[in-house]
C-alpha angles and dihedrals in degrees: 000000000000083000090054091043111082087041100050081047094056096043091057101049088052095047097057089034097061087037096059098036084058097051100042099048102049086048088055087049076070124025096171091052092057081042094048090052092050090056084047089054095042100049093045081053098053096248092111081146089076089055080112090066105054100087080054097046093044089058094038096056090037086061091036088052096040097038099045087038084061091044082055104050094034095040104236141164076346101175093054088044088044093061099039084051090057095036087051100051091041082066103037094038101069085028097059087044082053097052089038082056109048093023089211078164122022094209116062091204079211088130098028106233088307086100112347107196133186116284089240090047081056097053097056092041078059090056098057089044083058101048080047094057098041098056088047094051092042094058094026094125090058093057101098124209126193092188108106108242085264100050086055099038083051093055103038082053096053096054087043087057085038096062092036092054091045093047085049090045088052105048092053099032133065104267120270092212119027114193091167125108086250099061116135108279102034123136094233093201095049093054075052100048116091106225118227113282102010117154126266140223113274123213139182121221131198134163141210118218127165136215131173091000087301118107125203139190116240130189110220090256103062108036132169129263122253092267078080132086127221118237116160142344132211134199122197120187095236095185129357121248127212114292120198113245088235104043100140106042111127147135131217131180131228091260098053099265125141101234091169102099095040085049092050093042099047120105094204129097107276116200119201124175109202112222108154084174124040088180089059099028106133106237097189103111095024080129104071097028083060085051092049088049088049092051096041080057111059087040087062098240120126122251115199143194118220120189145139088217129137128247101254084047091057088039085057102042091059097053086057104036103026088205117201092217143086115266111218133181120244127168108272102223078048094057090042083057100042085055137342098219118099099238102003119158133232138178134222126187111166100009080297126121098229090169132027120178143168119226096261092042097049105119127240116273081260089071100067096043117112119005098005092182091055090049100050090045081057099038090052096040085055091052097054095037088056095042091058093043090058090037087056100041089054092049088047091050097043092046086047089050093054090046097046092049092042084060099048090053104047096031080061084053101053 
């Protein structure tokens, strides 16, 4: 057993080390996502009053995850981590079977929308969190470290800044890394589309009829004669059938009329500018986005308004903004996926997102000037160019800081 030991040890460090960095770090890609699924728990829970807490809570459990899951793999501060990763699992494990059990949301969030798996898939991957964190709390005191308390607590503190700037740069910025239906590139009508053969929906069906003051249930197959009365019917989703990952996406105009196949056909340039809530939509720069209708205009694309607003609240927009462009409805939890920003912009030619922007990332009028289409494949291509070399100077940088301070330690020891 003293030979297993430092094995099994390692596995399962590594095990919950890469689980929560994964999971922390594709939550902070999207802040509002993580924010978007506490406001789905509490209000399947009845607390709709902590709604107010969710943006803080989402941030909060992004830098717990990301930063125990660092203390894990590296080994740091390891008999503190230790104990929060038990302490963590110990809550999440009987909660998850809860939630598996009662399905008040059929998605966990616990991997953001990077890989969404079944409640019940989250639970026994739970389970297996919580062997792992057992077995590394249990022998904690055997695990060995040659970094002083400092450097530990220096590294453990920088991972723990690291994950906070990239959640802030998240929330107020256009995603880095967009694992949503609605990522730039994507042929709008073919995640739409249902391929052949695909699997339905199942349902179960029974029925309530009554005869004589005394009322039955009946399967389909076997129902009752006309001397019964009906009385009620139920229908149970037995088994859930493929779903497109784009199902809700529609516009429709101020008048009633469905504008969302003529959007999706059209080979022009289609503006919409993406506002779920008109009360909270952010005015600041209502200037320039007036200036980029106007433009748009004359150009002959269409520039759109997408919003789930009321009325009044439309009514009210337009008396404060005096927009130059059409107001349409979309489904609300639709808009919040398309783009977190309120309002936040993006572009279709060809059924095809070609742009996608936040409020605070949307370019100067200068941008879509001249080949559009040209411009947003560099501008994406830039993004993603700048966002991995970051990525790979800061993995370089943390990887050089573990060696330099391992050789220093050992090199002290021999």
């Amino acid at each position: 057993m003293n030979r297993l030991k430092p094995t099994l040890l390692l596995i399962c460090r590594i095990v919950i080390g890469v689980t929560f960095i994964y999971s922390g770090f594709v939550k902070a890609v999207d802040p509002l996502g993580s924010t978007y699924k506490f406001i789905d728990y509490f209000n399947a829970f009845g607390m709709g009053w902590a709604n107010g807490l969710a943006f803080g809570l989402s941030i909060l459990q992004d830098v717990i995850e990301f930063t125990l899951g660092v203390m894990m793999l590296f080994n740091l501060q390891i008999k503190l981590g230790s104990v929060l990763v038990l302490a963590f699992m110990v809550f999440y494990t009987p909660l998850t079977l809860y939630i598996a059990i009662t399905n008040p949301v059929h998605d966990c969030g616990c991997f953001g929308d990077a890989l969404v798996i079944t409640n019940w898939q989250t639970f026994f991957k739970n389970v297996v969190l919580l062997a792992a964190a057992i077995v590394v709390f249990w022998w904690r005191k055997d695990i060995k470290n040659r970094l002083t308390i400092n450097e530990q607590w220096a590294l453990t503190g920088a991972s723990a800044i690291a994950i906070l700037i990239f959640c802030g740069y998240s929330y107020k910025h256009t995603q880095v890394l967009d694992f949503r239906p609605y990522n730039v590139g994507t042929s709008i009508p073919e995640k739409m589309s249902r391929p052949e053969g695909a699997p339905a929906d199942v349902w179960e069906s029974t029925f309530v009829y009554e005869k004589d003051g005394k009322q039955e249930t009946f399967q389909i197959s076997n129902l009752p004669d006309s001397t019964w009365t009906f009385v009620d019917a139920k229908h149970t989703l037995v088994k859930k059938g493929y779903e497109p990952p784009i199902h809700d996406f529609s516009i429709v105009n101020p008048d009633g009329e469905d504008l969302t196949a003529e959007v999706l056909a059209s080979d022009n340039y289609n503006f919409l500018l993406i506002a779920y809530n008109l009360d909270k939509s952010d005015l600041s720069r209502n200037d320039s986005i007036n200036r980029l209708a106007d433009f748009c205009l004359a150009q002959g694309y269409t520039f759109r308004m997408l919003t789930a607003s009321t009325d009044e609240a439309i009514e009210s927009f337009r008396e404060v903004a005096e927009p130059p462009y059409e107001i349409c409805i979309c489904d609300e939890t639709t808009l919040k996926t398309i783009v977190r920003s309120n309002p936040g912009l993006m572009v279709v030619k060809d059924g095809v997102i070609i742009g996608k922007w936040n409020l605070k990332d949307i370019p100067p009028l200068k941008f879509f000037e001249g080949n559009l289409l040209a411009k947003c494949i560099d501008y994406q291509i830039e993004k993603q160019r700048t966002f991995y070399t970051w990525l790979l100077i800061l993995l370089l940088a943390f990887i050089a800081s573990i060696y330099l301070l391992a050789r220093k330690r050992f090199g002290n020891k021999n």
